[in-house]
Residue, then its C-alpha position, 0 to 999 in steps of 0.5 A: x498485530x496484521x499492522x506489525x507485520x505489515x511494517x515488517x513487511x516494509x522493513x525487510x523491503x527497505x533492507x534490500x540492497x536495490x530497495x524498490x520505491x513503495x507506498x504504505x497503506x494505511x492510517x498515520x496511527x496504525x504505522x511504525x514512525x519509520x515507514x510514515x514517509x511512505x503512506x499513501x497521504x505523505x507520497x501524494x502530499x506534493x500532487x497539486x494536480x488529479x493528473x500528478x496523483x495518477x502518475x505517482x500511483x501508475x508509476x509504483x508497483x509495489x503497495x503494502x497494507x492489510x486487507x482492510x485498509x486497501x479496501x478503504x482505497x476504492x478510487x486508488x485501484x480505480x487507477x491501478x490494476x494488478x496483476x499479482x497479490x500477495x497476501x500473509x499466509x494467514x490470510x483468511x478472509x472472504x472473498x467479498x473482501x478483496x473484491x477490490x482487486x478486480 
């Protein structure tokens, strides 16, 4: 169910009149066909260069996934820091497991 409702989270950002651009976090199978385009590994797929890969991910401000598969990113928020976090109001999990967002 979290990765259901982190698709709806991408389905009501891709209902949006002025869509911004976003990067879906998360395996091929646990993702709705219509937001694979979106996955992390599909939007890097044409990065030949470590250089590519850090523009495309500097220049997205907006990454949707659940908890655990953000945490699988270690390297990915190597590159990114945020500001702001949002998670679902069921959220309840330790803060061991968001340390990755320091």
């Amino acid at each position: 169910y979290t990765n259901r409702a982190v698709d709806e989270i991408c389905d009501n950002i891709m209902g949006l009149s002025e869509k911004p651009n976003f990067i879906r976090i998360s395996s091929e199978t646990s993702c709705g066909a219509e937001y694979k385009p979106y996955l992390l590994n599909n939007v890097l797929r044409e990065c030949n260069t470590i250089e590519q890969v850090k523009s495309v991910i500097v220049q997205n401000r907006l990454f949707i996934g659940t908890v655990a598969s953000c945490g699988s990113q270690i390297e990915l928020f190597k590159m990114k820091k945020f500001n702001v976090a949002i998670f679902d109001e069921k959220f309840c999990a330790l803060f061991q497991s968001i340390k990755f967002l320091q």
